[in-house]
C-alpha angles and dihedrals in degrees: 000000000000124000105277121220121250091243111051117211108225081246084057091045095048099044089051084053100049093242151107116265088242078071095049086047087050093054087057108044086048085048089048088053101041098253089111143027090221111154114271118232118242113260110258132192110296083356092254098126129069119226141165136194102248083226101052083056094044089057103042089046092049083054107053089047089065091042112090109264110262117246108258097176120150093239092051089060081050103249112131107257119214088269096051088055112115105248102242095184 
């Protein structure tokens, strides 16, 4: 990978990540409110930019790698997944 700059663009974030900036934009929102511990931008001027320490990313990164992956299975959104499905036969 290329050297990454000290301050990450959201595009930057949520290409290290594997995701869509929506994602990134997510993180954040459920971190404003309390729901997440994602990384904060740095305040730029009129707040109209979003930027991240490249560390802040790198750490967290290197965190949740080490986390246990969350479960992301259909039934536990609560959409009925091919084994819940009533057996009509």
């Amino acid at each position: 990978m290329h050297q990454l700059p000290l301050l990450l663009t959201i595009d930057e974030v949520a290409e290290l990540f594997r995701v869509h900036t929506v994602t990134v934009k997510r993180w954040l929102a459920d971190t404003r409110q309390g729901k997440a511990d994602f990384p904060l931008p740095v305040p730029t001027p009129g707040n109209r930019l979003l930027r991240w320490r490249r560390d802040d990313i790198l750490n967290y990164l290197a965190g949740t790698s080490q986390a246990e992956e969350p479960d992301r299975s259909v039934a536990k959104r609560g959409k009925k997944s091919i084994k819940n499905m009533p057996d009509n036969s």
